[in-house]
N, CA, C and O atoms as a GROMACS GRO file, in nm:
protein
  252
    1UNK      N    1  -1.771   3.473   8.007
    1UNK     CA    2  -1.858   3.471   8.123
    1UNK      C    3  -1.865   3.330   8.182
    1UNK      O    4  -1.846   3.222   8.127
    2UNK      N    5  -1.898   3.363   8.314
    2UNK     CA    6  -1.880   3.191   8.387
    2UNK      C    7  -2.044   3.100   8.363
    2UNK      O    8  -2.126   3.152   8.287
    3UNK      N    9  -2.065   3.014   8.408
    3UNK     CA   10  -2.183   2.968   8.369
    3UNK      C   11  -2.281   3.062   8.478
    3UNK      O   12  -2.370   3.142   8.449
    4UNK      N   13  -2.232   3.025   8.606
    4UNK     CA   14  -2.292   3.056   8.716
    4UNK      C   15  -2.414   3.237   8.710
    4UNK      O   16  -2.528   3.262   8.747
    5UNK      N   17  -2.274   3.337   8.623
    5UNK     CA   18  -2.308   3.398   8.577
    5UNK      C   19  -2.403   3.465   8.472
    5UNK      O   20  -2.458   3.575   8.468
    6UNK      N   21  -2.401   3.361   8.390
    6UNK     CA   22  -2.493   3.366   8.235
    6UNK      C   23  -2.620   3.264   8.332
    6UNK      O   24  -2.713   3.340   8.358
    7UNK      N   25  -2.642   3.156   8.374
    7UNK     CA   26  -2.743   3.154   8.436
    7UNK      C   27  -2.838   3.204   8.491
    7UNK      O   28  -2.950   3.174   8.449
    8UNK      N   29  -2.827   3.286   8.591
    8UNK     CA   30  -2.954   3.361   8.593
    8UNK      C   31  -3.036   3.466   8.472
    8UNK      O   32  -3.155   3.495   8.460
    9UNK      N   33  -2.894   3.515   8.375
    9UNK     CA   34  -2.940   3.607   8.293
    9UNK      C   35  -3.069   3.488   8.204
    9UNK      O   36  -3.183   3.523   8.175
   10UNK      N   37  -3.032   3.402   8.186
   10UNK     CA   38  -3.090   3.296   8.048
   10UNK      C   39  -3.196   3.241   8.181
   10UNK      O   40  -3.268   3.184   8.100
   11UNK      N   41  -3.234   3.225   8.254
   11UNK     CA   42  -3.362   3.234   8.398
   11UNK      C   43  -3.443   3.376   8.354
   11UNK      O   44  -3.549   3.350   8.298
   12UNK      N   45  -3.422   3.487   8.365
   12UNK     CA   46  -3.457   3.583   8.352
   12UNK      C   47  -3.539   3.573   8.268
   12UNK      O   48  -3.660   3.570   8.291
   13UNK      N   49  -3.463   3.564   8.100
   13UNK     CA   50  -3.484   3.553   7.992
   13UNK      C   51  -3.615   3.462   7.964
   13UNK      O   52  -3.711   3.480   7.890
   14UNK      N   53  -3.592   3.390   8.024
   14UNK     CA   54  -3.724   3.270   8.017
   14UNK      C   55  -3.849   3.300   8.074
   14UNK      O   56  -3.958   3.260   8.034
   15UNK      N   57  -3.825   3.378   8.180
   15UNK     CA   58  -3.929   3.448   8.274
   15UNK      C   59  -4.012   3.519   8.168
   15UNK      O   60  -4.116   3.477   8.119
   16UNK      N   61  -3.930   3.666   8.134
   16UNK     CA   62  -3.974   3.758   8.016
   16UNK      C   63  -4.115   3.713   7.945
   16UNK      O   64  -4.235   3.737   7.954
   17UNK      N   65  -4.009   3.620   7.856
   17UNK     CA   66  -4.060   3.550   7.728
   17UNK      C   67  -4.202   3.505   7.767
   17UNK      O   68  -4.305   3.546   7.713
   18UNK      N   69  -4.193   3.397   7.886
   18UNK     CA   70  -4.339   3.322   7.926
   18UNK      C   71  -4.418   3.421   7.955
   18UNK      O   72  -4.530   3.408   7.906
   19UNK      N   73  -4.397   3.543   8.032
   19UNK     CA   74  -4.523   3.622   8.110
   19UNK      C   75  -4.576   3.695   7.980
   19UNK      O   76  -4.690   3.739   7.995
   20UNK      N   77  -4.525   3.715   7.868
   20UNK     CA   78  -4.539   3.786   7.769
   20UNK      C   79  -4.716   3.770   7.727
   20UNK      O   80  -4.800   3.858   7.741
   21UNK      N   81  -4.735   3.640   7.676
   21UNK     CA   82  -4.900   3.590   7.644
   21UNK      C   83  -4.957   3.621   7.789
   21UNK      O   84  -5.042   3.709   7.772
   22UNK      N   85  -4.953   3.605   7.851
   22UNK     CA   86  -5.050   3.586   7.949
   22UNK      C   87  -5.040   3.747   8.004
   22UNK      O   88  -5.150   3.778   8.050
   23UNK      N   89  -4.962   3.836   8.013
   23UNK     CA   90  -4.967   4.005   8.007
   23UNK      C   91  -5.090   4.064   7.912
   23UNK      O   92  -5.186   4.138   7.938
   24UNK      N   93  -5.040   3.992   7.777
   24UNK     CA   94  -5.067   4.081   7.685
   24UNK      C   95  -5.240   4.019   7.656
   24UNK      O   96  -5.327   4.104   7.637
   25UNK      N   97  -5.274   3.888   7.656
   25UNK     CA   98  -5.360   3.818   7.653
   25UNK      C   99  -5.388   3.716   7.705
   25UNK      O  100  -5.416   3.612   7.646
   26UNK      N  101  -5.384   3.734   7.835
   26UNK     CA  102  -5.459   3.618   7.956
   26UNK      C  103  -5.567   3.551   7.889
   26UNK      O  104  -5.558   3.429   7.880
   27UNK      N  105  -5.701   3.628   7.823
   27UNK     CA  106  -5.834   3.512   7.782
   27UNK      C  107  -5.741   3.373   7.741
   27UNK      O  108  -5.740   3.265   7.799
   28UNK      N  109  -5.666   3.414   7.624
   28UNK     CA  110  -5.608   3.320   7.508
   28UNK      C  111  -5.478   3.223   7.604
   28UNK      O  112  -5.426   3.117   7.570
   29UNK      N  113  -5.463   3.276   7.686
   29UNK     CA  114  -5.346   3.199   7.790
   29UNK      C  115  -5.418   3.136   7.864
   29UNK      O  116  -5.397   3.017   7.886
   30UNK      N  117  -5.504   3.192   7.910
   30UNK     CA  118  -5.648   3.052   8.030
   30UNK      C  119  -5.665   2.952   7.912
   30UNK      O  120  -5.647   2.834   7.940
   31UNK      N  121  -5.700   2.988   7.777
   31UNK     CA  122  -5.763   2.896   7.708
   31UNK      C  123  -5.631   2.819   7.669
   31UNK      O  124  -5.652   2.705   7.709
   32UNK      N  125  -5.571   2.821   7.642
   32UNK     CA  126  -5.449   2.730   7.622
   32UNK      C  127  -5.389   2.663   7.727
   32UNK      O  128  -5.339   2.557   7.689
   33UNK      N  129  -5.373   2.689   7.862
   33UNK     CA  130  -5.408   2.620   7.997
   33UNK      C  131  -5.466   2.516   7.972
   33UNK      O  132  -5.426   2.400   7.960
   34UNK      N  133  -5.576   2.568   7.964
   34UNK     CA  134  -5.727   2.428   7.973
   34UNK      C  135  -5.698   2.339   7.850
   34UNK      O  136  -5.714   2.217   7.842
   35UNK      N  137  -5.661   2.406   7.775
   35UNK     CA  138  -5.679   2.278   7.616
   35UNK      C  139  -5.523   2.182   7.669
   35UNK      O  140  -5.511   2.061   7.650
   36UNK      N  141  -5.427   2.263   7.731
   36UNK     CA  142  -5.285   2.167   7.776
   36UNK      C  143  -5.314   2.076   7.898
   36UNK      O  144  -5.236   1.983   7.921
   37UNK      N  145  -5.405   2.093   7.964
   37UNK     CA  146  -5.480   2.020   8.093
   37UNK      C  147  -5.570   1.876   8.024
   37UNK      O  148  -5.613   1.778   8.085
   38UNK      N  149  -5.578   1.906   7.900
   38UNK     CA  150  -5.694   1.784   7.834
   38UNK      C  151  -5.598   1.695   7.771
   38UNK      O  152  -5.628   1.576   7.784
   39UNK      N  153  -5.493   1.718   7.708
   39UNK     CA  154  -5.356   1.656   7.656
   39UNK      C  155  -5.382   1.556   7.717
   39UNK      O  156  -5.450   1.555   7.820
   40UNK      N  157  -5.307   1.411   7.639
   40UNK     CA  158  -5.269   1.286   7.740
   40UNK      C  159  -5.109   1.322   7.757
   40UNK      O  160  -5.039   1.403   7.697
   41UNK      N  161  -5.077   1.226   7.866
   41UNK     CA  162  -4.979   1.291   7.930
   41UNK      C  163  -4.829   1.206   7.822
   41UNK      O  164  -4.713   1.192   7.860
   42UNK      N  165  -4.884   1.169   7.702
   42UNK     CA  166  -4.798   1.134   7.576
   42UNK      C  167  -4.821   1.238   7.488
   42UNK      O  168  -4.794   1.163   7.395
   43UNK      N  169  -4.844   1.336   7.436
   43UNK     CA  170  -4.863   1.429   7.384
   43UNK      C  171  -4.761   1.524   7.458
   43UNK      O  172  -4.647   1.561   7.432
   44UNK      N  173  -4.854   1.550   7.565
   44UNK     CA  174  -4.702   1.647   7.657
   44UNK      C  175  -4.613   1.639   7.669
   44UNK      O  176  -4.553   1.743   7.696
   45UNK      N  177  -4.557   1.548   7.662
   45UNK     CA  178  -4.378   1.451   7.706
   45UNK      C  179  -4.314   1.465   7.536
   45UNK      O  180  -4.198   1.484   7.499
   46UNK      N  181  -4.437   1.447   7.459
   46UNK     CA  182  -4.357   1.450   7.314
   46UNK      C  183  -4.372   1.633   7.310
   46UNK      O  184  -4.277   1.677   7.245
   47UNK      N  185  -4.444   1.721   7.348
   47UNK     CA  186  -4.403   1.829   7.300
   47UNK      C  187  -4.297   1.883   7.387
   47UNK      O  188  -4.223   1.961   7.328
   48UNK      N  189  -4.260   1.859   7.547
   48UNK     CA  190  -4.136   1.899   7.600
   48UNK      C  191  -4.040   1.813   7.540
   48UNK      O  192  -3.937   1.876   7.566
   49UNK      N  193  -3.995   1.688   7.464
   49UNK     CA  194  -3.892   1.678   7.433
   49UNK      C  195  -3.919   1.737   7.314
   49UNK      O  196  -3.813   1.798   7.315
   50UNK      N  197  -3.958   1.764   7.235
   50UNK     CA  198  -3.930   1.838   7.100
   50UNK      C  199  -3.903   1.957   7.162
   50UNK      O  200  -3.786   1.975   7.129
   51UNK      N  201  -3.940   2.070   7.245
   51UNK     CA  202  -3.855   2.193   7.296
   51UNK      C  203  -3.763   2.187   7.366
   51UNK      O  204  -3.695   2.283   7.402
   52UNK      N  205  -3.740   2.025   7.407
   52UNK     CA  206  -3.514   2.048   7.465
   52UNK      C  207  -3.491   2.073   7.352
   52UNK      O  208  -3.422   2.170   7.319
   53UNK      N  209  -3.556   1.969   7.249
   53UNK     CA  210  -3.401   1.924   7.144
   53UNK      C  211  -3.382   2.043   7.063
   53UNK      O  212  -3.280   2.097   7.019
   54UNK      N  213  -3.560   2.084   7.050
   54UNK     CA  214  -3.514   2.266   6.956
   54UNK      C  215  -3.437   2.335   7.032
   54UNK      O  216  -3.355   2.408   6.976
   55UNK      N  217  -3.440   2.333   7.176
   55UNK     CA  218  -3.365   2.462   7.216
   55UNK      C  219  -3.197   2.418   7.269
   55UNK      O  220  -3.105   2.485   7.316
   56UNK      N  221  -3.215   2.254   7.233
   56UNK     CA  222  -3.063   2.228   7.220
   56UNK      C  223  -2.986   2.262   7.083
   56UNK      O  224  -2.872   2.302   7.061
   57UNK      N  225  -3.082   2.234   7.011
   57UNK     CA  226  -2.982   2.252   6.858
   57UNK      C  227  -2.966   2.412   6.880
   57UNK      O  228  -2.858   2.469   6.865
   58UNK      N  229  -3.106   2.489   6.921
   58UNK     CA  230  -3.038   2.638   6.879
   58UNK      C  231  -2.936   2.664   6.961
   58UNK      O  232  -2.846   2.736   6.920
   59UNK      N  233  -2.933   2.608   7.097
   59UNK     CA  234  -2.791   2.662   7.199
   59UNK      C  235  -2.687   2.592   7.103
   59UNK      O  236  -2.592   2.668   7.084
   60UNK      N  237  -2.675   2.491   7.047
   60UNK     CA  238  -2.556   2.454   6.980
   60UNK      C  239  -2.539   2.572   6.848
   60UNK      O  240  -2.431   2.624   6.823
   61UNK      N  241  -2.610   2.588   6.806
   61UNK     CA  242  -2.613   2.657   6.675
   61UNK      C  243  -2.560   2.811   6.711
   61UNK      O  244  -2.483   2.862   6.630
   62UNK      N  245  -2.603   2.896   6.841
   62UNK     CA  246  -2.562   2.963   6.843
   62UNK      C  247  -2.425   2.997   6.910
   62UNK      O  248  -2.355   3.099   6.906
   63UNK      N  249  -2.405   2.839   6.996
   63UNK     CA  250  -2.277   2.879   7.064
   63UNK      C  251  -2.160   2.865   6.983
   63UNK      O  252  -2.050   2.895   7.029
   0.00000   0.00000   0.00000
């Protein structure tokens, strides 16, 4: 498959996944909102790079 192609599918995929909490349990998704809104903005930066690098090793791991 070309990238161009597998791109939107792995977009999609991401879509899914996120609406999932907030479908199934919005209270607990507002409240996790608000507690990620109180974060300093060093906390946040360290938890998005810890989810590239996890979701780099797993794209390496699985490709």
């Amino acid at each position: 498959m070309e990238f161009w192609q597998v791109l939107p599918v792995a977009l999609a995929l991401v879509l899914i996944i996120e609406g999932i909490v907030p479908f199934l349990n919005p209270r607990a998704w507002r409240q996790m909102v608000l507690g990620v809104a109180q974060q300093q903005d060093r906390v946040i930066r360290n938890v998005g790079l810890g989810s590239m690098l996890f979701g780099l090793a797993l794209l390496y791991w699985v490709h």
